[in-house]
N, C-alpha and C positions, 0 to 999 in steps of 0.2 A: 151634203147638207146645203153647200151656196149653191149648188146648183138646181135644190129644190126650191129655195127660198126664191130665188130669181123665177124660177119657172110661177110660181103661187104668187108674184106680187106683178109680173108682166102678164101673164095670162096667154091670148091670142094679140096682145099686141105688144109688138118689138120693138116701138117707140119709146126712146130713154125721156125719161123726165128728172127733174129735180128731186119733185116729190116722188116717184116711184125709188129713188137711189138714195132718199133718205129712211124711205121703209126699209129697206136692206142691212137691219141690225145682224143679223151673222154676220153678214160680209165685213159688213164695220167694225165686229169685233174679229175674224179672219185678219184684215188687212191690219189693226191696231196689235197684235200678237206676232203677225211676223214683222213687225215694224219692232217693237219690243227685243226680241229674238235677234233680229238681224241689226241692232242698233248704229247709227252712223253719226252720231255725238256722242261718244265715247266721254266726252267732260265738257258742261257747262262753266267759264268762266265769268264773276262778273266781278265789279271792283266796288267795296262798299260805301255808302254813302253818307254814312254816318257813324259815330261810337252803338255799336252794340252788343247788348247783355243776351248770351243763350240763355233762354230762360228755364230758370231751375238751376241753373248752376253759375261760377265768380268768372265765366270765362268771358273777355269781353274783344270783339272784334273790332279793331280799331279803324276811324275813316280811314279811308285812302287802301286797305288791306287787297291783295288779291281773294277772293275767294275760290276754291276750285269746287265743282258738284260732279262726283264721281255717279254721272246715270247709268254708265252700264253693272255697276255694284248695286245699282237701283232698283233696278229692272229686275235682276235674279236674285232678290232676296223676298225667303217665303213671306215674311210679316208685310210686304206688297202685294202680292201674287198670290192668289190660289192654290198655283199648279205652278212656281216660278223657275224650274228648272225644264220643261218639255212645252211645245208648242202645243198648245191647248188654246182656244178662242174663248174656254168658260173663264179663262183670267179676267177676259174684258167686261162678263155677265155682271151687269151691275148687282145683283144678287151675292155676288161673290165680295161685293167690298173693294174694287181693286182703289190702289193708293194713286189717283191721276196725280198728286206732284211726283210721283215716281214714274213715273211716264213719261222721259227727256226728251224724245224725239223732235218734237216741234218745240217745243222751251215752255214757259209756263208763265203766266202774270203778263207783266204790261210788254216786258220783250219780247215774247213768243214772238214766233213766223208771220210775219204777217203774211206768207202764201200758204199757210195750212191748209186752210178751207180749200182751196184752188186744188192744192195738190191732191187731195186727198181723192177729190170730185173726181179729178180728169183720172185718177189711177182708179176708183170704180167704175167711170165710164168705160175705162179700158179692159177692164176685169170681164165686165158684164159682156162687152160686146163678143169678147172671145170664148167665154164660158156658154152663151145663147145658142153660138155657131160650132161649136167643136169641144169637143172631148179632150182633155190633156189625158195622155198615157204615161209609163212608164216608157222609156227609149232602152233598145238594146243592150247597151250599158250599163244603164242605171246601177249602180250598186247596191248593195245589201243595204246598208247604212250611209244615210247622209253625212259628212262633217263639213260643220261651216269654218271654215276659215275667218275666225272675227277680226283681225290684224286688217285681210285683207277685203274682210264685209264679200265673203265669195264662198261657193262652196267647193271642197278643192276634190278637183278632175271634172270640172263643170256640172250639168243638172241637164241628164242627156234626158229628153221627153221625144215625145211626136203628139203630134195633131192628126185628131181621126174628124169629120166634116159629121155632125149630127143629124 
């Protein structure tokens, strides 16, 4: 499917643009799902800034508190997600409703990343140019079943592929 979408929005010309990689909604939800999946802020800490009240309830967080935000609890809980237990891209179909504060990777509000945008870019640019030109396979080894190793954000006995030239 991204590599249809790619073909349908570059056409005859292989020229990357801006706007061509912002029309690239699979991909963006592709890349936003294994970001999700593969999560590498495992906990958002921040320190609160003032007395506050959870609302709806006597519970109150006092200045000065640590707060901890469990996003990888975040992330795989179905009343976020769609599909929140399997890599699925329809998680990210805004049809679907996904929860973006539940979506920790780049942080959310006034602290977020300020290299998301950047990051996100050059790791499409780098998707597309490789996806235009070649074919990822399964590699000889590849096993039956992927498991990710989320401790070490890997997947364990690597992710044996090969590249076939299109």
């Amino acid at each position: 499917k991204v590599y249809d979408e790619i073909t349908d929005v570059f056409g005859a010309d292989p020229k990357i643009t801006f706007e061509k990689l912002s029309a690239l909604k699979y991909l963006d939800m592709c890349v936003s799902e294994g970001l999700r999946l593969a999560n590498a802020v495992p906990l958002i800490q921040r320190v609160c800034t003032k007395n506050y009240q959870i609302p709806g309830t006597d519970v109150v967080i006092p200045k000065g508190a640590n707060v901890n935000v469990p996003t990888t609890k975040m992330t795989l809980d179905e009343q976020n997600f769609y599909n929140a237990k399997e890599f699925d891209p329809e998680n990210f179909n805004p049809e679907n409703k996904p929860n973006k504060f539940a979506f920790g990777t780049f942080g959310q509000g006034p602290r977020n990343c300020i290299g998301m945008r950047y990051a996100l870019m050059i790791l499409k640019v780098g998707l597309v140019s490789m996806l235009m030109n070649h074919k990822i396979l399964p590699g000889e080894k590849m096993p039956e079943t992927l498991r990710l190793n989320k401790q070490m954000n890997h997947f364990e006995g690597g992710l044996p592929v090969k590249f076939q030239k299109r």
